[in-house]
C-alpha angles and dihedrals in degrees: 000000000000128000119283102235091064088077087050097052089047091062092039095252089123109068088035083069098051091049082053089053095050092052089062098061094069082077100019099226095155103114136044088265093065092210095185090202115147098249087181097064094039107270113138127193135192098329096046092224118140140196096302133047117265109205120191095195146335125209140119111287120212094187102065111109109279116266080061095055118041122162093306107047130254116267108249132197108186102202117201123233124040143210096230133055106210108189082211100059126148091191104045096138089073108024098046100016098032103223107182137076137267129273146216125213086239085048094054094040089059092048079064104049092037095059091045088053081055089061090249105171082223158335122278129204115203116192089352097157096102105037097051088126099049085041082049091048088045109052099053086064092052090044085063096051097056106271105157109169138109122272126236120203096203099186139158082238090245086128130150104225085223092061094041089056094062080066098053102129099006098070105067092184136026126202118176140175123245104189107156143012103182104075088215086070102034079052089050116037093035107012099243107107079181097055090100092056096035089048087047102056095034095062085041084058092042089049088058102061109032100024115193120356114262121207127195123240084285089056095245114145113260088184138323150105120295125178142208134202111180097207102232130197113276085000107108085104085071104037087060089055088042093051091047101053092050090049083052083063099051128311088231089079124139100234117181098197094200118208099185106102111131116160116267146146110011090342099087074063094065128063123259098012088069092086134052122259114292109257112248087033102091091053087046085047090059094039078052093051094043091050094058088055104257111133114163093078113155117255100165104136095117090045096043082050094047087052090061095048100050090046101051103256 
């Protein structure tokens, strides 16, 4: 099964997307802020992301859930900068102090190729909401170099659907966040009262176009929707909501239901996320996902473990 944007780039859709992404950075009209900063002389707006992709690193990654990893690791491309400013991040130095290097579209590009060369199953774009149209420039070149796997859209979920439809057909999986569905929280712990609307209708969106995700006869994901809720302190009121949205959606949703919160950054600042997850709360978490109906949670640790071992990590 190969990945979906190689039939666009054939026709030359492809690169007419990404022509349409890059109009919308002047003004810059790519995430739910609407910013409507002129990207292309400069200006920079919430995210502090200008007119050319800032990446922090690129490598195969072994800890992604296990239809990502493989054997052989996912592709990831960690992009600087954010949309968001979670007070809780456990990557603030890119995202919020955007540590990393500029980029060309041939540079990307060869991140691409060169991760695919690795034997990477995939490549994996991690914060990708406000570089769609570098990732879009991008990709046509490595499309003409030979890249032919599938393509992760890694994202908080704060995601506009316009700008999610100039990926129809390019993104093969899509793997959100879905953090909050209370908007006092989502105001308070990342400064976006409107990140449970926005998350909802973009996986709706997301939903519409990839379904379920699919995996091959090794069990590695071909294209689909794959979720994550990260559990938070004081927060299984809203993982009950989370999970039953998604179940709304279809019960055949992939669900990581993520037990790794531990207080850092600005978080030790803000009650209850001071303090690490109750014990017992993670296991209620998941009691709370499978009664809603979901039941293809992942529960790939020892996988993800026996990846490492077999490739040397």
């Amino acid at each position: 099964m190969l990945p979906s944007y190689l039939k666009l780039h054939g026709t030359g859709e492809l690169q007419q997307r990404a022509d349409q992404a890059w109009r919308l950075l002047a003004p810059c009209q790519l995430c739910p802020r609407q910013c409507r900063v002129n990207r292309l002389a400069g200006e920079v707006g919430f995210c502090k992301a200008g007119v050319r992709a800032m990446v922090a690193s690129y490598e195969p990654h072994f800890g992604e859930e296990a239809p990502l990893s493989g054997v052989a690791g996912s592709g990831t491309i960690f992009f600087s900068h954010c949309n968001l400013r979670c007070v809780f991040c456990q990557n603030h130095g890119i995202s919020h102090g955007g540590a990393g290097v500029e980029v060309e579209s041939s540079q990307l590009a060869a991140m691409m190729i060169s991760l695919q060369r690795q034997g990477c199953h995939n490549i994996n774009l991690v914060t990708p909401s406000h570089v769609i149209p570098q990732i879009l420039a991008a990709l046509v070149l490595a499309c003409e170099d030979g890249l032919n796997i599938p393509l992760v859209y890694n994202s908080s979920g704060y995601d506009s659907v316009e700008a999610l439809g100039l990926l129809e057909d390019v993104v093969d999986i899509y793997m959100p966040d879905f953090k909050f569905c209370n908007p006092d929280s989502a105001k308070k712990f990342c400064r976006a009262a409107d990140y449970p609307e926005i998350v909802r209708l973009a996986i709706n969106e997301m939903y519409r176009q990839v379904g379920d995700l699919k995996l091959d006869s090794q069990g590695l994901a071909l294209r689909g929707l794959l979720v994550r809720h990260l559990v938070m302190p004081g927060g299984l009121g809203e993982a009950g909501e989370i999970f039953a949205f998604l179940a709304g959606l279809s019960t055949n949703m992939y669900v990581n239901v993520m037990e790794q919160y531990h207080p850092c950054f600005h978080g030790v600042d803000y009650p209850p996320l001071d303090k690490p997850l109750a014990p017992g709360d993670y296991e209620r978490a998941k009691k709370a996902a499978r009664a809603s109906g979901l039941h293809r949670l992942d529960e790939g640790g020892v996988e993800r473990l026996l990846a490492r071992f077999l490739a040397g990590k």
